[in-house]
N, C-alpha and C positions, 0 to 999 in steps of 0.2 A: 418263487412260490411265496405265498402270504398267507406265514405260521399261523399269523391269529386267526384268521377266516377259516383254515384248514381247518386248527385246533376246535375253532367251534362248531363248525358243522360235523365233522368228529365226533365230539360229543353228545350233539344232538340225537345225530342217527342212533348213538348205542342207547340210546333208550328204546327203537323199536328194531335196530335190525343187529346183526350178529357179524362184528366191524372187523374181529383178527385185531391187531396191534395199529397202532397209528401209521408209525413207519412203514407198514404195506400197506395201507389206505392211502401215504401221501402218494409212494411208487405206484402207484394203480390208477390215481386221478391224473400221474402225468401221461398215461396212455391215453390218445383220443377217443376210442372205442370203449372201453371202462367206464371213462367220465363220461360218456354219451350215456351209456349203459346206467349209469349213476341216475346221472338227472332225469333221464325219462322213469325213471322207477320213482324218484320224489318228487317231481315236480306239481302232481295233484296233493300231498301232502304238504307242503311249504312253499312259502310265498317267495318264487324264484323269478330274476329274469332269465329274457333267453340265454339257450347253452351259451353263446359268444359271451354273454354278460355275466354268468356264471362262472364260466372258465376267467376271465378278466377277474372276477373276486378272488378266484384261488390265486391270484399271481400268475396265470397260464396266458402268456399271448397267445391270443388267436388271431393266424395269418389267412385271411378272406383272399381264393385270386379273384383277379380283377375280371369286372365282365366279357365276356369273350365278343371278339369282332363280328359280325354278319359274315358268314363265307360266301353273301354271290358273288360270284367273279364280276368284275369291270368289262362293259364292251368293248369289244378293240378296235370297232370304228364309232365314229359318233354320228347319230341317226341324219340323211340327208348330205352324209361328208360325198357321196360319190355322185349326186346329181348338180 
């Protein structure tokens, strides 16, 4: 987690929105849901990157899986094998 990005954006918010204690704002952005939750509610107010780059400020890795395969099956002859 990366206190000073935390702490500031923290503070910024408690100027329009109604934050509870720091300490459940940091536990609340380490849920992925929350922090989604988070950013789509500010991100027309403040100049953000994407969630990934967002969470990357707070100190939150964000683990992307990796592109998935094509699942068509491979032929199991090859065209022209049996003439």
């Amino acid at each position: 987690m990366n206190e000073q990005n935390s702490r500031k954006l923290y503070k910024a918010l408690l100027k329009d929105y109604d934050m509870g204690s720091y300490d459940q704002f940091v536990q609340d952005i380490q849920d992925e849901g929350k922090r989604r939750k988070l950013y789509d509610a500010i991100k027309g107010d403040y100049d953000l990157p994407d969630f990934d780059g967002f969470s990357n400020q707070l100190g939150i890795e964000v683990t992307t899986a990796p592109p998935s395969q094509p699942t068509t099956p491979a032929p199991t002859t090859a065209p022209n094998a049996l003439k």
